[in-house]
C-alpha positions in Angstrom: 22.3 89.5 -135.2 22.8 92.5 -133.1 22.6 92.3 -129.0 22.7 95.2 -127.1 23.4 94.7 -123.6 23.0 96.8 -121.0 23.6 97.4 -117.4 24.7 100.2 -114.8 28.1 99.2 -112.6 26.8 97.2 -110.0 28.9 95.1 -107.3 27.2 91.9 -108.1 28.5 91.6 -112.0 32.1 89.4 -111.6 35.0 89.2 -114.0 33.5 85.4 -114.6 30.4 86.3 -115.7 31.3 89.2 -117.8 33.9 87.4 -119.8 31.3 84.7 -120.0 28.9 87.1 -122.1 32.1 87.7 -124.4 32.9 84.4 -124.9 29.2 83.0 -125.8 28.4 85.7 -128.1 31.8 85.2 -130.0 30.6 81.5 -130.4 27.0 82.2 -131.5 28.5 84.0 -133.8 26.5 87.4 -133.0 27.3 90.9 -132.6 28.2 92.2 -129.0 26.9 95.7 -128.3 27.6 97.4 -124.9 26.6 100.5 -123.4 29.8 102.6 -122.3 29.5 102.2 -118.4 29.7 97.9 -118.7 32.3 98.7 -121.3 34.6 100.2 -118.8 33.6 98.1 -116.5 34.9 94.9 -118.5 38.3 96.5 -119.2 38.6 97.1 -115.3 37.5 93.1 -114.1 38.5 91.6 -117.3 40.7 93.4 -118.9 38.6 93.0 -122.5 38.7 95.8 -124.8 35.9 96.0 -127.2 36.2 97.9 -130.3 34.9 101.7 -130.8 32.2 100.3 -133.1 30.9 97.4 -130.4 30.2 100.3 -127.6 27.1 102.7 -127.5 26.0 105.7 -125.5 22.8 106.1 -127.7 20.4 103.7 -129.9 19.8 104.2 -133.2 16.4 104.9 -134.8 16.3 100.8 -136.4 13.7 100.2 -138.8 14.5 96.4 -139.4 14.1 95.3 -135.3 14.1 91.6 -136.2 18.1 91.5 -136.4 18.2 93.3 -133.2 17.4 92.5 -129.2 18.3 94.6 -125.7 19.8 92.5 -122.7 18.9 94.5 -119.6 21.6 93.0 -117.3 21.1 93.6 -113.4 17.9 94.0 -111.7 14.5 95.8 -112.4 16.4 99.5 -111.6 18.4 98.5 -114.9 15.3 97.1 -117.0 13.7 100.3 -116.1 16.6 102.7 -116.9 17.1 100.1 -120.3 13.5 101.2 -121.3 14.4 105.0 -120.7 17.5 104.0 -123.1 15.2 102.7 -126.0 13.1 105.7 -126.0 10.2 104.4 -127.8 13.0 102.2 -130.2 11.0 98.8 -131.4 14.3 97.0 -130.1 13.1 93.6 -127.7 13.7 94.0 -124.2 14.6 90.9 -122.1 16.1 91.0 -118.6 18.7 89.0 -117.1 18.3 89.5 -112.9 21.5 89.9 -111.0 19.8 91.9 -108.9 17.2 90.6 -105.7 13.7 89.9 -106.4 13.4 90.6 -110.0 10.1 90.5 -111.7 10.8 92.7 -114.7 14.3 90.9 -115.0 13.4 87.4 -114.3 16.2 85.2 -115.9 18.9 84.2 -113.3 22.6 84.8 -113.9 23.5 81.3 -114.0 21.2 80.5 -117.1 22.9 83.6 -118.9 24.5 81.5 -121.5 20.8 79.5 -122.0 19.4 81.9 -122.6 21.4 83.9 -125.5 21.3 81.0 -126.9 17.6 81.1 -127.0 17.6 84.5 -128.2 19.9 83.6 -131.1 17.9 80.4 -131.8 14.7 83.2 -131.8 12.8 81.1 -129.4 10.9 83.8 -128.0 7.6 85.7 -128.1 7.6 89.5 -127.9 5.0 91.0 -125.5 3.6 94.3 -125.8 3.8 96.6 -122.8 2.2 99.7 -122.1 3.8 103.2 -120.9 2.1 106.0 -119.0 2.7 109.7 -120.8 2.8 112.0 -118.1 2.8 116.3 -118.3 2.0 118.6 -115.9 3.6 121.6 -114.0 7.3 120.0 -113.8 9.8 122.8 -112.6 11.5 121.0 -115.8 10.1 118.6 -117.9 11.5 115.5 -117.7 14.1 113.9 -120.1 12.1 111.3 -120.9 8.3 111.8 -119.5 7.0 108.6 -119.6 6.7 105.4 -116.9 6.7 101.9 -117.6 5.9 100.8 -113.9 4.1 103.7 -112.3 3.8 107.5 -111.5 3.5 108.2 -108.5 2.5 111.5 -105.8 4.3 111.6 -102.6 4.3 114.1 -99.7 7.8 115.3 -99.0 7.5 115.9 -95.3 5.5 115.4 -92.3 2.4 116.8 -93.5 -0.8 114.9 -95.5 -1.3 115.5 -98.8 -4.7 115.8 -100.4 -4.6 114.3 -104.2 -8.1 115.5 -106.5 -7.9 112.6 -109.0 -10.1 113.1 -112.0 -10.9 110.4 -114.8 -11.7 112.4 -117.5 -14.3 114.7 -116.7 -15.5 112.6 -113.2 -13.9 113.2 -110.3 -13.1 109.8 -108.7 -12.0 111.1 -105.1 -9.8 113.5 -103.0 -6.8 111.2 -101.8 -5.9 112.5 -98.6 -2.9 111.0 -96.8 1.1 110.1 -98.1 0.1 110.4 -101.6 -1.2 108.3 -105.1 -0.1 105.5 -107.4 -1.1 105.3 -111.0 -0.1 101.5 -111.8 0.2 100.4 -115.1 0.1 95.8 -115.4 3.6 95.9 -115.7 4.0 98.0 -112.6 1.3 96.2 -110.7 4.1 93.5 -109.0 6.2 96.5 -107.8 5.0 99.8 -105.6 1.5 99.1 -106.1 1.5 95.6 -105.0 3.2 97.1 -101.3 0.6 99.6 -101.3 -1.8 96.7 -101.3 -2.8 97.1 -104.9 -3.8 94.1 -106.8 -1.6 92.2 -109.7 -2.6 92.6 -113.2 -1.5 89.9 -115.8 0.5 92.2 -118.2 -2.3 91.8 -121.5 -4.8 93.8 -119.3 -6.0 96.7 -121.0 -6.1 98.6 -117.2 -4.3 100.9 -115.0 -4.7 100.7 -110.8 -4.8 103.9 -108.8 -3.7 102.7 -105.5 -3.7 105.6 -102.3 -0.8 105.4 -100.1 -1.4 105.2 -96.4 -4.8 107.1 -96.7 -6.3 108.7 -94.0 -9.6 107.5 -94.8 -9.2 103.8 -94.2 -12.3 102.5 -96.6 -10.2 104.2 -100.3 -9.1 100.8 -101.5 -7.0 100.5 -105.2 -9.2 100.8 -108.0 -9.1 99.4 -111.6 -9.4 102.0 -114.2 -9.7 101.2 -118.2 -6.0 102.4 -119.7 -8.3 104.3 -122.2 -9.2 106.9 -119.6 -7.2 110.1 -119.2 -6.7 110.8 -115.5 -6.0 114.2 -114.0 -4.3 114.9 -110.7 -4.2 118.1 -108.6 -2.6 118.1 -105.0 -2.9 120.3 -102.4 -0.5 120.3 -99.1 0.5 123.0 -96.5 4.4 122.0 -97.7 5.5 124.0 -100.2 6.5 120.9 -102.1 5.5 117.2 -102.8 7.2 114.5 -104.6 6.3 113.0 -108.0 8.0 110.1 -109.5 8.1 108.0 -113.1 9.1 105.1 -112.3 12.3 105.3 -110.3 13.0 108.7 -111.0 12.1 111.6 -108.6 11.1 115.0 -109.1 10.3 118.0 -106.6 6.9 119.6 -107.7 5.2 122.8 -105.9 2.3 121.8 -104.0 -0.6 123.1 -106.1 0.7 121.2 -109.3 -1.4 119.8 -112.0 -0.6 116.1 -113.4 -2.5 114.4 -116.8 -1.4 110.7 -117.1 -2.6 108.7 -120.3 -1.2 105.9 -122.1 1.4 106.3 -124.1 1.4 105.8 -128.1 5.0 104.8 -127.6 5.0 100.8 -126.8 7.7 98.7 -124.9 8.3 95.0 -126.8 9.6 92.7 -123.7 11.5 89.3 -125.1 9.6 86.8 -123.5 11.0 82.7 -123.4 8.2 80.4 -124.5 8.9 77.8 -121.6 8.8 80.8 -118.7 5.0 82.4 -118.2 3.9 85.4 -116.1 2.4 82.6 -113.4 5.2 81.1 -113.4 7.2 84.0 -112.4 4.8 85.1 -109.8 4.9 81.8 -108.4 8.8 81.2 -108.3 9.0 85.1 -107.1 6.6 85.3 -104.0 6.9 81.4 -103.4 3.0 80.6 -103.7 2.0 77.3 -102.9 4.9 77.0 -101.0 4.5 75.1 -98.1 7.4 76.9 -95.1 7.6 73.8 -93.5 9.0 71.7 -96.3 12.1 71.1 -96.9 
Protein backbone atom coordinates (compact mmCIF):
# COMPACT_ATOMS: atom_id res chain seq x y z
CA UNK A 1 0.00 0.00 0.00
CA UNK A 2 0.88 3.43 -1.16
CA UNK A 3 0.33 6.66 1.32
CA UNK A 4 0.90 9.91 0.02
CA UNK A 5 1.19 12.39 2.55
CA UNK A 6 1.01 15.77 2.25
CA UNK A 7 1.41 19.02 3.90
CA UNK A 8 2.80 22.73 3.32
CA UNK A 9 5.77 23.85 6.02
CA UNK A 10 3.89 24.95 8.84
CA UNK A 11 5.22 25.85 12.42
CA UNK A 12 3.00 23.46 14.18
CA UNK A 13 4.61 20.05 12.58
CA UNK A 14 7.57 18.96 15.30
CA UNK A 15 10.61 16.75 14.75
CA UNK A 16 8.46 14.20 17.19
CA UNK A 17 5.70 13.96 15.14
CA UNK A 18 7.28 13.80 11.89
CA UNK A 19 9.69 11.01 12.76
CA UNK A 20 6.60 9.39 14.21
CA UNK A 21 4.87 9.13 10.63
CA UNK A 22 8.30 7.43 9.51
CA UNK A 23 8.52 5.20 12.07
CA UNK A 24 4.67 3.83 11.90
CA UNK A 25 4.66 3.45 8.29
CA UNK A 26 8.05 1.45 8.39
CA UNK A 27 6.15 -0.92 10.83
CA UNK A 28 2.89 -1.28 8.86
CA UNK A 29 4.87 -2.22 6.54
CA UNK A 30 3.52 0.45 3.83
CA UNK A 31 5.00 2.67 1.39
CA UNK A 32 5.78 6.33 2.52
CA UNK A 33 5.20 8.93 -0.19
CA UNK A 34 5.88 12.69 0.47
CA UNK A 35 5.41 15.72 -1.34
CA UNK A 36 8.90 17.64 -1.75
CA UNK A 37 8.21 20.62 0.68
CA UNK A 38 7.51 18.03 4.02
CA UNK A 39 10.45 16.13 2.47
CA UNK A 40 12.76 18.97 3.12
CA UNK A 41 11.25 19.75 5.89
CA UNK A 42 11.99 16.22 7.61
CA UNK A 43 15.67 16.44 6.64
CA UNK A 44 15.83 19.92 8.43
CA UNK A 45 13.82 18.74 12.03
CA UNK A 46 14.72 15.21 11.72
CA UNK A 47 17.44 14.79 9.86
CA UNK A 48 15.56 11.71 7.63
CA UNK A 49 16.39 11.36 4.18
CA UNK A 50 13.92 9.63 2.07
CA UNK A 51 14.83 8.10 -1.09
CA UNK A 52 14.35 9.92 -4.71
CA UNK A 53 11.59 7.29 -5.43
CA UNK A 54 9.56 7.97 -1.89
CA UNK A 55 9.24 11.98 -2.81
CA UNK A 56 6.63 13.50 -5.33
CA UNK A 57 6.01 16.90 -6.79
CA UNK A 58 3.14 15.47 -8.99
CA UNK A 59 0.53 12.37 -8.83
CA UNK A 60 0.34 9.97 -11.20
CA UNK A 61 -2.77 9.19 -13.35
CA UNK A 62 -3.56 5.60 -10.96
CA UNK A 63 -5.94 3.34 -12.39
CA UNK A 64 -5.89 0.68 -9.51
CA UNK A 65 -6.90 3.54 -6.40
CA UNK A 66 -7.55 0.70 -3.93
CA UNK A 67 -3.62 0.31 -3.14
CA UNK A 68 -3.39 3.95 -2.74
CA UNK A 69 -4.63 6.83 -0.09
CA UNK A 70 -3.67 10.90 0.37
CA UNK A 71 -2.88 12.10 4.10
CA UNK A 72 -3.60 15.82 4.01
CA UNK A 73 -1.43 16.76 7.08
CA UNK A 74 -2.11 20.34 8.66
CA UNK A 75 -5.32 22.12 8.54
CA UNK A 76 -8.20 22.74 6.03
CA UNK A 77 -5.74 25.35 3.85
CA UNK A 78 -3.75 21.99 3.33
CA UNK A 79 -6.87 19.61 2.62
CA UNK A 80 -7.81 22.24 0.18
CA UNK A 81 -4.46 22.75 -1.60
CA UNK A 82 -4.18 18.51 -1.31
CA UNK A 83 -7.44 18.38 -3.45
CA UNK A 84 -5.80 21.00 -6.06
CA UNK A 85 -2.79 18.30 -5.86
CA UNK A 86 -5.04 15.31 -6.90
CA UNK A 87 -6.57 17.05 -9.81
CA UNK A 88 -9.49 14.99 -10.36
CA UNK A 89 -6.99 11.70 -9.38
CA UNK A 90 -9.48 8.81 -7.75
CA UNK A 91 -6.71 8.79 -4.83
CA UNK A 92 -8.73 8.86 -1.04
CA UNK A 93 -8.42 11.96 0.78
CA UNK A 94 -8.36 11.95 4.59
CA UNK A 95 -7.11 14.77 6.76
CA UNK A 96 -5.11 14.80 9.80
CA UNK A 97 -5.73 18.53 11.64
CA UNK A 98 -2.64 20.25 13.01
CA UNK A 99 -4.09 23.20 12.22
CA UNK A 100 -7.14 25.22 14.51
CA UNK A 101 -10.68 24.31 13.93
CA UNK A 102 -10.53 21.82 11.34
CA UNK A 103 -13.70 20.49 9.79
CA UNK A 104 -12.26 19.22 6.50
CA UNK A 105 -9.17 17.81 8.53
CA UNK A 106 -10.82 16.48 11.52
CA UNK A 107 -8.37 13.79 12.98
CA UNK A 108 -6.21 15.27 15.75
CA UNK A 109 -2.42 14.88 15.68
CA UNK A 110 -2.16 12.80 18.68
CA UNK A 111 -4.35 9.91 17.10
CA UNK A 112 -1.94 10.13 13.99
CA UNK A 113 -0.54 6.66 14.57
CA UNK A 114 -4.56 5.32 15.10
CA UNK A 115 -5.37 6.25 12.52
CA UNK A 116 -2.82 4.88 9.74
CA UNK A 117 -3.29 2.08 11.25
CA UNK A 118 -6.91 2.21 10.39
CA UNK A 119 -6.10 3.14 6.93
CA UNK A 120 -3.88 0.16 6.54
CA UNK A 121 -6.39 -2.17 8.30
CA UNK A 122 -8.96 -0.47 5.39
CA UNK A 123 -11.43 0.41 7.98
CA UNK A 124 -12.83 3.25 6.22
CA UNK A 125 -15.69 4.33 3.92
CA UNK A 126 -14.97 6.65 0.97
CA UNK A 127 -17.36 9.57 0.55
CA UNK A 128 -18.07 11.24 -2.55
CA UNK A 129 -17.70 15.06 -2.66
CA UNK A 130 -18.65 17.43 -5.12
CA UNK A 131 -16.57 20.32 -6.85
CA UNK A 132 -17.79 23.51 -8.41
CA UNK A 133 -16.33 24.12 -12.28
CA UNK A 134 -15.99 27.65 -12.59
CA UNK A 135 -15.10 29.89 -16.17
CA UNK A 136 -15.66 33.14 -16.87
CA UNK A 137 -13.69 36.33 -17.84
CA UNK A 138 -10.38 35.47 -15.63
CA UNK A 139 -7.49 37.89 -16.79
CA UNK A 140 -5.93 34.25 -16.73
CA UNK A 141 -7.60 31.21 -16.27
CA UNK A 142 -6.80 29.54 -13.37
CA UNK A 143 -4.44 26.49 -12.89
CA UNK A 144 -6.82 24.48 -11.72
CA UNK A 145 -10.51 26.09 -12.05
CA UNK A 146 -12.48 24.26 -9.82
CA UNK A 147 -13.62 24.72 -5.80
CA UNK A 148 -14.20 22.19 -3.34
CA UNK A 149 -15.56 24.68 -0.61
CA UNK A 150 -16.89 27.69 -2.38
CA UNK A 151 -16.50 30.44 -5.10
CA UNK A 152 -16.89 33.40 -4.07
CA UNK A 153 -17.39 37.48 -5.42
CA UNK A 154 -15.96 40.13 -3.27
CA UNK A 155 -15.65 43.90 -3.73
CA UNK A 156 -12.08 45.00 -3.57
CA UNK A 157 -12.47 48.43 -2.05
CA UNK A 158 -14.83 50.67 -0.39
CA UNK A 159 -17.44 50.66 -2.83
CA UNK A 160 -20.80 48.06 -3.03
CA UNK A 161 -20.90 45.64 -5.47
CA UNK A 162 -24.01 44.67 -7.29
CA UNK A 163 -23.96 40.68 -8.27
CA UNK A 164 -26.89 39.64 -11.22
CA UNK A 165 -27.13 35.93 -10.26
CA UNK A 166 -28.90 33.78 -12.76
CA UNK A 167 -29.99 30.03 -12.32
CA UNK A 168 -30.15 28.97 -15.65
CA UNK A 169 -32.31 31.02 -17.57
CA UNK A 170 -34.14 32.78 -14.21
CA UNK A 171 -32.74 35.44 -12.70
CA UNK A 172 -32.70 34.87 -8.93
CA UNK A 173 -31.67 38.53 -7.70
CA UNK A 174 -29.26 41.45 -8.04
CA UNK A 175 -26.87 41.08 -4.89
CA UNK A 176 -26.05 44.35 -3.92
CA UNK A 177 -23.56 44.92 -1.13
CA UNK A 178 -19.73 43.14 -0.27
CA UNK A 179 -20.29 40.41 -2.63
CA UNK A 180 -21.71 36.41 -3.24
CA UNK A 181 -20.97 32.91 -1.97
CA UNK A 182 -21.75 29.85 -4.04
CA UNK A 183 -21.39 27.00 -1.26
CA UNK A 184 -21.13 23.69 -2.15
CA UNK A 185 -22.11 20.85 1.38
CA UNK A 186 -18.64 20.50 1.78
CA UNK A 187 -18.01 24.22 1.98
CA UNK A 188 -21.16 24.87 3.89
CA UNK A 189 -19.14 24.69 7.59
CA UNK A 190 -16.60 27.29 6.29
CA UNK A 191 -17.27 30.91 4.64
CA UNK A 192 -20.83 30.30 4.11
CA UNK A 193 -21.59 29.28 7.60
CA UNK A 194 -19.93 33.06 8.80
CA UNK A 195 -21.97 34.59 6.27
CA UNK A 196 -24.92 33.04 8.09
CA UNK A 197 -25.50 30.34 5.52
CA UNK A 198 -26.95 27.12 6.71
CA UNK A 199 -24.95 23.60 7.09
CA UNK A 200 -25.51 20.95 4.56
CA UNK A 201 -24.81 17.26 5.55
CA UNK A 202 -22.17 16.49 2.72
CA UNK A 203 -24.66 13.62 0.64
CA UNK A 204 -26.94 16.74 -0.22
CA UNK A 205 -27.43 16.99 -3.78
CA UNK A 206 -27.40 21.19 -3.23
CA UNK A 207 -25.45 24.25 -3.40
CA UNK A 208 -26.17 27.56 -1.04
CA UNK A 209 -25.84 31.06 -2.48
CA UNK A 210 -25.23 33.12 0.53
CA UNK A 211 -24.94 37.36 -0.04
CA UNK A 212 -22.27 38.94 1.97
CA UNK A 213 -23.29 41.84 4.10
CA UNK A 214 -26.14 42.79 1.70
CA UNK A 215 -27.58 46.05 1.64
CA UNK A 216 -30.96 44.84 1.46
CA UNK A 217 -31.27 43.25 4.81
CA UNK A 218 -34.39 40.65 3.90
CA UNK A 219 -31.68 38.52 0.85
CA UNK A 220 -31.18 35.56 3.16
CA UNK A 221 -28.96 32.25 1.79
CA UNK A 222 -30.76 30.18 -0.45
CA UNK A 223 -30.60 26.39 -1.39
CA UNK A 224 -30.18 25.76 -4.94
CA UNK A 225 -30.38 21.99 -6.63
CA UNK A 226 -26.39 21.28 -7.63
CA UNK A 227 -27.99 20.43 -11.03
CA UNK A 228 -28.61 24.04 -11.87
CA UNK A 229 -26.09 26.03 -13.82
CA UNK A 230 -25.73 29.47 -12.20
CA UNK A 231 -24.54 32.62 -13.94
CA UNK A 232 -23.02 35.67 -12.27
CA UNK A 233 -22.41 39.17 -13.64
CA UNK A 234 -21.12 42.11 -11.31
CA UNK A 235 -21.24 45.53 -11.68
CA UNK A 236 -19.19 48.07 -9.36
CA UNK A 237 -17.88 51.72 -9.86
CA UNK A 238 -14.18 50.00 -8.87
CA UNK A 239 -12.52 49.00 -11.70
CA UNK A 240 -11.91 45.68 -10.07
CA UNK A 241 -13.60 43.11 -7.69
CA UNK A 242 -12.37 39.92 -6.14
CA UNK A 243 -13.28 36.36 -6.99
CA UNK A 244 -12.00 33.43 -5.16
CA UNK A 245 -12.06 29.23 -5.48
CA UNK A 246 -11.72 28.26 -2.46
CA UNK A 247 -8.67 29.83 -0.85
CA UNK A 248 -7.32 31.12 -3.87
CA UNK A 249 -7.83 34.87 -5.04
CA UNK A 250 -8.00 36.34 -8.30
CA UNK A 251 -8.42 40.14 -9.48
CA UNK A 252 -11.34 40.26 -12.00
CA UNK A 253 -12.52 43.64 -13.94
CA UNK A 254 -15.77 44.77 -12.71
CA UNK A 255 -18.17 43.92 -15.52
CA UNK A 256 -17.02 40.16 -15.49
CA UNK A 257 -19.12 37.26 -16.33
CA UNK A 258 -18.87 33.94 -14.03
CA UNK A 259 -20.82 30.22 -14.89
CA UNK A 260 -20.42 27.92 -11.86
CA UNK A 261 -21.70 24.16 -12.32
CA UNK A 262 -20.83 21.08 -10.74
CA UNK A 263 -18.04 19.53 -11.69
CA UNK A 264 -17.80 15.95 -13.54
CA UNK A 265 -14.47 15.63 -11.61
CA UNK A 266 -15.37 14.08 -8.01
CA UNK A 267 -13.32 14.30 -4.75
CA UNK A 268 -13.27 10.59 -2.62
CA UNK A 269 -12.75 11.79 1.22
CA UNK A 270 -11.45 8.67 3.48
CA UNK A 271 -13.92 8.72 6.01
CA UNK A 272 -13.35 6.35 9.68
CA UNK A 273 -16.47 4.32 10.37
CA UNK A 274 -16.51 5.23 14.19
CA UNK A 275 -16.22 9.32 13.34
CA UNK A 276 -19.68 10.76 11.53
CA UNK A 277 -20.32 14.25 10.17
CA UNK A 278 -22.61 14.97 13.57
CA UNK A 279 -20.11 13.96 15.36
CA UNK A 280 -17.65 16.43 13.98
CA UNK A 281 -20.09 19.21 14.02
CA UNK A 282 -20.76 18.52 17.54
CA UNK A 283 -17.04 18.10 18.86
CA UNK A 284 -16.13 21.22 16.45
CA UNK A 285 -18.71 24.06 17.55
CA UNK A 286 -19.30 22.38 21.04
CA UNK A 287 -23.19 21.78 20.67
CA UNK A 288 -24.91 20.64 23.59
CA UNK A 289 -22.31 21.91 25.44
CA UNK A 290 -23.25 23.30 28.51
CA UNK A 291 -20.38 26.60 29.38
CA UNK A 292 -20.84 26.25 32.80
CA UNK A 293 -19.70 22.68 33.23
CA UNK A 294 -16.77 21.72 33.97
Amino acid sequence: MKIYFFSRPLPSHTAADLSKIVEVTERLGVQLMVNAELAELMQKLCGIVLPHESIFTTLPPLDDVADAIMVSYGGDGTFLEAVRRLAGNQIPLVGVNCGHLGFLSSIPTLNIEEALEEIVGGNFVIEKRSMLEISGDFPVRPPFPYAFNEFSIQRQDTSMIYVDTFAGEQMVARYAGDGIILSTPSGSTAYSLSVGGPIIAPDCNCFVLSPIAPHNLSMRPLVVPDTTELQFTLTSQSPNATVTLDNCIYQVPSNATFRVAKSKKTVFIAKFQNISFFDTLRNKMMWGVDPREK
